[in-house]
C-alpha positions in Angstrom: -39.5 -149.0 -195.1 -38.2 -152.5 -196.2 -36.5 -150.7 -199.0 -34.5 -148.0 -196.8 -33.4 -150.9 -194.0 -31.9 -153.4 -197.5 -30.0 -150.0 -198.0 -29.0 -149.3 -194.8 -27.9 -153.4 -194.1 -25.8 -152.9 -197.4 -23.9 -149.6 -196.2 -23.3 -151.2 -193.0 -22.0 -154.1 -194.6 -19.4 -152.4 -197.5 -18.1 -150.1 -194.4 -17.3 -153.2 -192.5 -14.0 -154.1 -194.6 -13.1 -150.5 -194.4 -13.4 -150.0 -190.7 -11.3 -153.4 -190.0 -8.3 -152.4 -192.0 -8.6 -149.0 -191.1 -8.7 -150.0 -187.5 -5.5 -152.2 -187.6 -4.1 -149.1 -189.4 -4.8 -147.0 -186.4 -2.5 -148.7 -184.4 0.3 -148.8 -186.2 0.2 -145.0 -187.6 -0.2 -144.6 -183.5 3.1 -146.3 -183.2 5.0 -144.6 -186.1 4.6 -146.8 -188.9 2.9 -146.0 -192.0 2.1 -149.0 -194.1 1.1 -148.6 -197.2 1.1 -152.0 -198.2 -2.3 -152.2 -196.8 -4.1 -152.8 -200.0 -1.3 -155.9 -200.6 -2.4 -157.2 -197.5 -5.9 -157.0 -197.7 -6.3 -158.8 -201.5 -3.6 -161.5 -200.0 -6.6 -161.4 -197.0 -9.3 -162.2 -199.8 -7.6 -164.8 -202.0 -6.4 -167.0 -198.7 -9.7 -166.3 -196.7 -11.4 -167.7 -200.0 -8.9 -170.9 -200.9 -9.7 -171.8 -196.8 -12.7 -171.8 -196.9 -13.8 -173.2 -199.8 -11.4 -175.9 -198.9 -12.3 -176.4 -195.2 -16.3 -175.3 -196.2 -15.3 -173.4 -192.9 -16.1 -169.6 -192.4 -14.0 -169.4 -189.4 -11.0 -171.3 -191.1 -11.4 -168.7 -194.4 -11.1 -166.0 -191.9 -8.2 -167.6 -189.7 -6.5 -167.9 -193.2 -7.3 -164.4 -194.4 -5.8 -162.9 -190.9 -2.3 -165.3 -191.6 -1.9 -163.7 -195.0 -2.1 -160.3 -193.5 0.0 -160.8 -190.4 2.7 -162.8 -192.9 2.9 -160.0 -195.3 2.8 -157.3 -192.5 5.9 -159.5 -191.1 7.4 -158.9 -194.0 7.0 -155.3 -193.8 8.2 -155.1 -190.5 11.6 -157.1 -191.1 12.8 -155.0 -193.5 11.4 -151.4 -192.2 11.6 -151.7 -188.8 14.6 -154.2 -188.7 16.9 -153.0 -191.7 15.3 -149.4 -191.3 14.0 -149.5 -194.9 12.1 -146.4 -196.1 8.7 -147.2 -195.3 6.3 -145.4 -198.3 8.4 -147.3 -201.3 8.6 -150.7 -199.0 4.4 -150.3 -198.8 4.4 -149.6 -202.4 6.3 -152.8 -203.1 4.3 -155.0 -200.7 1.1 -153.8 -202.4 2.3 -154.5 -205.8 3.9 -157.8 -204.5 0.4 -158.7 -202.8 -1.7 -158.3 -205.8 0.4 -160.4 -208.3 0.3 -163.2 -205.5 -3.4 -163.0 -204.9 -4.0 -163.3 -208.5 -1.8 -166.6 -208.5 -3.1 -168.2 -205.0 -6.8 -167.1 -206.3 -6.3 -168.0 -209.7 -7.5 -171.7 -209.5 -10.6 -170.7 -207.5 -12.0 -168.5 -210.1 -15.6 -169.0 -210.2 -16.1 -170.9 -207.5 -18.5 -170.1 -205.1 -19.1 -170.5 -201.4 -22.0 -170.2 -199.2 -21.7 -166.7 -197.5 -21.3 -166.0 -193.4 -24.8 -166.3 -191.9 -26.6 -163.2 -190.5 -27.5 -163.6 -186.9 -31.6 -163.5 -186.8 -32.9 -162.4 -183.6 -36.6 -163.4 -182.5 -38.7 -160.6 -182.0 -35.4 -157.7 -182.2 -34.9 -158.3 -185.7 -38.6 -157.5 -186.5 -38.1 -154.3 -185.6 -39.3 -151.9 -188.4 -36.2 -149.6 -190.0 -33.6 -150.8 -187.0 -34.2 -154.6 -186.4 -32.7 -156.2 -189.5 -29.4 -153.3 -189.6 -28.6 -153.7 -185.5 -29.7 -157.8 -185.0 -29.1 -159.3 -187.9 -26.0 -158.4 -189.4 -23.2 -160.8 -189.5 -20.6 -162.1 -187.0 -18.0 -159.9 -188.9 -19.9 -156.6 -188.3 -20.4 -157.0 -184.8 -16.7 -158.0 -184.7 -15.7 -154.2 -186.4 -17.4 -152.4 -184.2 -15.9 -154.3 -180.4 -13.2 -154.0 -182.8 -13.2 -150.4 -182.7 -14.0 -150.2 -179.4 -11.7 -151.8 -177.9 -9.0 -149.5 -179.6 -10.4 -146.8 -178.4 -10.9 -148.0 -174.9 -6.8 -149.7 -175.0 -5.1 -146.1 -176.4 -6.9 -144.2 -173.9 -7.1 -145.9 -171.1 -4.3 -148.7 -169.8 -0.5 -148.3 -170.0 0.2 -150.1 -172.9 -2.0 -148.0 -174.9 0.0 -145.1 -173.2 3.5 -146.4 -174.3 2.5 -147.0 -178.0 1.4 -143.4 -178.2 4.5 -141.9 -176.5 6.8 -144.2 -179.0 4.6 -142.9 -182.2 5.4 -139.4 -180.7 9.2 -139.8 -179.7 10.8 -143.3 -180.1 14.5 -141.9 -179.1 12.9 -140.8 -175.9 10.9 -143.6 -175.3 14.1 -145.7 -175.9 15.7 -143.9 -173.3 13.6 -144.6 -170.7 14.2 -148.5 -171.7 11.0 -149.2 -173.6 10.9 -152.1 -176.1 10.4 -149.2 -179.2 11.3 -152.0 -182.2 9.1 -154.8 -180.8 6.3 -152.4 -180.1 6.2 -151.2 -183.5 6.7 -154.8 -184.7 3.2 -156.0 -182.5 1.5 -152.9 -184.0 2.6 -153.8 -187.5 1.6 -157.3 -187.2 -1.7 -156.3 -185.9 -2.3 -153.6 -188.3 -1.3 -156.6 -191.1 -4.1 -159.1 -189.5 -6.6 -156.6 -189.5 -6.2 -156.1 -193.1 -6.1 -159.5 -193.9 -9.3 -160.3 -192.0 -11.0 -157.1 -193.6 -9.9 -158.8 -196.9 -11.1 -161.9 -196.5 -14.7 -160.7 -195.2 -15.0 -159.6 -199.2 -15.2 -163.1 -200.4 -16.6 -164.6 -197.2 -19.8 -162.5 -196.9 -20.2 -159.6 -198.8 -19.9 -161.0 -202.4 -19.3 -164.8 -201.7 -17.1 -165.8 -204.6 -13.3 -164.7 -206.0 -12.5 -162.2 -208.3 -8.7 -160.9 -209.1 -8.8 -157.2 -207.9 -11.9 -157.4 -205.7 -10.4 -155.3 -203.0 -11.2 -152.4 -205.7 -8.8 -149.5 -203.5 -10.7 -150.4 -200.3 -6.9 -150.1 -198.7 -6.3 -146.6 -199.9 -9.8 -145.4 -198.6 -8.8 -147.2 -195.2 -6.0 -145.3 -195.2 -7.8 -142.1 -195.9 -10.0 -143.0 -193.3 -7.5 -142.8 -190.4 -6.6 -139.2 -191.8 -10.0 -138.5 -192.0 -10.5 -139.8 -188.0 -7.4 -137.2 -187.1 -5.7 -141.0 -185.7 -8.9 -141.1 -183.2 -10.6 -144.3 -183.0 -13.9 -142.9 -182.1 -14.1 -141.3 -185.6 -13.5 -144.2 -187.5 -16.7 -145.5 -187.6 -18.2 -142.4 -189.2 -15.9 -142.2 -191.6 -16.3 -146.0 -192.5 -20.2 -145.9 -192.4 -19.6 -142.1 -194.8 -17.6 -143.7 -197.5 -19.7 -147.0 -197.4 -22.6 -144.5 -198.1 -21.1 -143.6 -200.8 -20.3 -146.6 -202.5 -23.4 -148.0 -202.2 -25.5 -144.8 -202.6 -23.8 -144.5 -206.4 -24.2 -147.8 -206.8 -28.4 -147.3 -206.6 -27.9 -143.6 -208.5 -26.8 -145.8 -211.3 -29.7 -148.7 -211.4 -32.1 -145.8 -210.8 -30.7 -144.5 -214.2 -29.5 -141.1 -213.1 -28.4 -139.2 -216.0 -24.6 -139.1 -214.8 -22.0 -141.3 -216.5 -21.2 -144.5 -215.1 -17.5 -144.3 -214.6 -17.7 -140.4 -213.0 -20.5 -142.9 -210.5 -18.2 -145.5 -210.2 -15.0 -142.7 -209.3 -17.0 -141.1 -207.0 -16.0 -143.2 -204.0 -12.2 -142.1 -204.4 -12.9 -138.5 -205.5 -14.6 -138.3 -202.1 -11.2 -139.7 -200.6 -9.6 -137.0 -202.1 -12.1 -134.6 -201.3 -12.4 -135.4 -197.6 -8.3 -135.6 -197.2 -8.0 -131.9 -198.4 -11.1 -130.7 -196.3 -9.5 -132.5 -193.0 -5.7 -131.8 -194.3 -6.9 -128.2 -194.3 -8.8 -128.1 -191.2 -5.9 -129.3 -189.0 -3.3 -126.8 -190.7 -3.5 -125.2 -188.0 -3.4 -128.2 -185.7 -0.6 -131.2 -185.8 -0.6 -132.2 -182.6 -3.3 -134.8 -184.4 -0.5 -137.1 -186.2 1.9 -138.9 -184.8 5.4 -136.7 -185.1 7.2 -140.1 -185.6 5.1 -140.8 -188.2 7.1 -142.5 -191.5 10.6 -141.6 -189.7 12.9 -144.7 -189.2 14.2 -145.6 -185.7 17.5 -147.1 -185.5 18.2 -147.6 -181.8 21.6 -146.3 -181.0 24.2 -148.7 -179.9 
């Protein structure tokens, strides 16, 4: 029983990183923006989340850091896609490539270092619960924060105006310009929060799943995020199972290979991303015959006419 609930706390916690960026992606795909610089933005997260914190010994700082480095690269994104109209898959390309060269050299003089990792809450008497009490009470502050996280989405695109307009400018921007709403700064507050999203799911990597730096550490958690908001047909509520799926996987291959299953490391190691691919061409499939699902803005540049 003790052995099933470790598993279960470690599934939660690799989904966590997942469900933040994937999260912040929501939004912006649900505005009309496809960033692909997500994976830029969320090692950028990791290496300033890290140099805060081991510099401040502050979780909260690492993580205030981590979110900056998103929302800074994300501005970046923004300015030149949504204000010079720049295509938007090659300028996420670039910002990813850009991102990991300047992790490497922000990170680079903390390699090997190590910090003491976020605290998991401990709940008297809740946590004690057998199977249940250490997953649901005594997680850690970020955890709990992924799924109001969540949530909250979910609750803001469905249910208040705001929510409403972002939708309708995802779905037609020229219309939604019309009728005299803000289209570029929307975007540009979606983008932003997609970018800090990132960045804090980034920065959770060094802070409490593996407390320490490594060059590359996001691993493709940014492409499986992305995946992940395909996989949720750009619904909030599906998020989570896809997040909690995928960190099932990882972490399920992960105990394949110590229990010396007679499969080859790497194919164990790959199977995280062959289940990305898997899952996209299932769901891509599925909803052939359905596209009301994405956003028909989605990827298209908007320049407001004059």
């Amino acid at each position: 029983m003790g052995f099933v609930e470790a598993v279960l706390l470690t599934i939660v916690t690799a989904a966590t990183p997942l469900l933040l960026a994937a999260a912040g992606e929501l939004v912006a795909e649900r505005a009309g923006v496809l960033n692909l610089g997500l994976e830029g933005m969320m090692i950028m997260g990791a290496a300033c989340g890290f140099a805060g914190a081991y510099a401040t010994g502050s979780i909260m700082v690492g993580a205030l850091c981590g979110i900056a480095a998103g929302a800074v690269l994300a501005a970046v994104f923004a300015a030149l896609t949504l204000g010079l109209a720049a295509n938007q898959v090659a300028t996420g390309l670039a910002l990813t490539i850009f991102g990991i060269g300047l992790a490497g050299v922000v990170g680079s003089p903390f390699v090997g270092e190590r910090i003491v990792a976020a605290p998991h809450l401990s709940v008297p008497l809740l946590g004690d619960l057998p199977l249940i009490g250490g997953v649901v009470f005594g997680a850690d502050a970020f955890v709990y924060l992924s799924v109001a996280l969540v949530a909250g989405i979910a609750w803001f695109l469905a249910r208040t105006r705001a929510g409403l307009v972002l939708r309708a400018i995802g779905e037609n921007p020229t219309a939604a310009h019309a009728l005299g709403l803000p289209v570029r700064r929307i975007r540009t507050l979606a983008v932003l929060f997609g970018g800090a999203c990132a960045g804090l799911a980034g920065a959770y990597l060094p802070l409490a799943y593996t407390p320490f730096w490594v060059s590359g550490m996001t691993a493709g958690r940014g492409w499986i995020a992305l995946a992940l908001v395909v996989f949720a047909s750009w619904r909030a509520g599906w998020l989570m199972l896809g997040a909690y799926l995928f960190g099932a996987i990882t972490i399920l291959q992960l105990h394949a290979q110590g229990a010396g299953v007679g499969i080859p490391p790497q194919l164990m190691t790959a199977l995280p991303y062959l289940a990305t691919v898997v899952v996209l061409v299932v769901v891509s499939r599925a909803r052939g015959r359905d596209r009301r699902a994405q956003p028909q803005s989605l990827g298209l540049a908007f320049v407001p006419e004059r």
